[in-house]
C-alpha positions in Angstrom: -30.9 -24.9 -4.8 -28.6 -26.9 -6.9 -26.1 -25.5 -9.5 -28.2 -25.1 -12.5 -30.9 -22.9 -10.8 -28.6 -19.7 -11.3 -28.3 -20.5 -15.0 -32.2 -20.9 -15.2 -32.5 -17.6 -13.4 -29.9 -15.7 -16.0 -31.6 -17.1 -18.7 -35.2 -15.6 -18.0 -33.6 -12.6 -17.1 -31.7 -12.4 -20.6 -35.1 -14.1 -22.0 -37.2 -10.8 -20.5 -34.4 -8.4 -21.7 -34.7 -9.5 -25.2 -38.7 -9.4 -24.9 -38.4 -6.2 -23.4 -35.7 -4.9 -25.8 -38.1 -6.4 -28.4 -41.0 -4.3 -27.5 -39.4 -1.2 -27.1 -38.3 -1.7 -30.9 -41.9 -1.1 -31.5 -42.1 2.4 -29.8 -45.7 1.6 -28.3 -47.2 3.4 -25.3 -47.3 1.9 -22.0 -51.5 1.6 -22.1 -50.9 -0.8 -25.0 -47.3 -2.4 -24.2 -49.3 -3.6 -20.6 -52.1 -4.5 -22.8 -50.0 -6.6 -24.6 -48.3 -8.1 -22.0 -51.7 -9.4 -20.2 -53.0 -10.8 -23.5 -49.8 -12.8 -23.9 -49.6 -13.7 -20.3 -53.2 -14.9 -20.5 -52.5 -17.3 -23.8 -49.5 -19.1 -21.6 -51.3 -19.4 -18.8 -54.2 -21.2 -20.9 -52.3 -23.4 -23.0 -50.2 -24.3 -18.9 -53.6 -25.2 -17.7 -54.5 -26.8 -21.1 -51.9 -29.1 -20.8 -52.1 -29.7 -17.1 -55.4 -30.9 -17.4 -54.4 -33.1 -20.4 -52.1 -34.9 -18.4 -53.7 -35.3 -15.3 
């Protein structure tokens, strides 16, 4: 662990605070707030594997 890992972790958290604070704004039930959350969790890990592959 060197010393920039505990800034990378308090920046996702503060990153996933904002999200979170973000979709709250919205007032959405949890059925669609999860659905949400898996449809945008699916498109980064696509576009990851997208470019892994590009590069390898």
């Amino acid at each position: 662990m060197n010393e920039f890992d505990a800034i990378n972790i308090v920046w996702v958290l503060g990153a996933l605070v904002l999200a979170g604070s973000a979709l709250a704004g919205y007032r959405l039930s949890w059925k669609r707030g999860v659905v949400y959350a898996l449809m945008w969790a699916s498109i980064f890990v696509a576009v990851t594997l997208l470019i892994n592959l590009v590069n390898v």
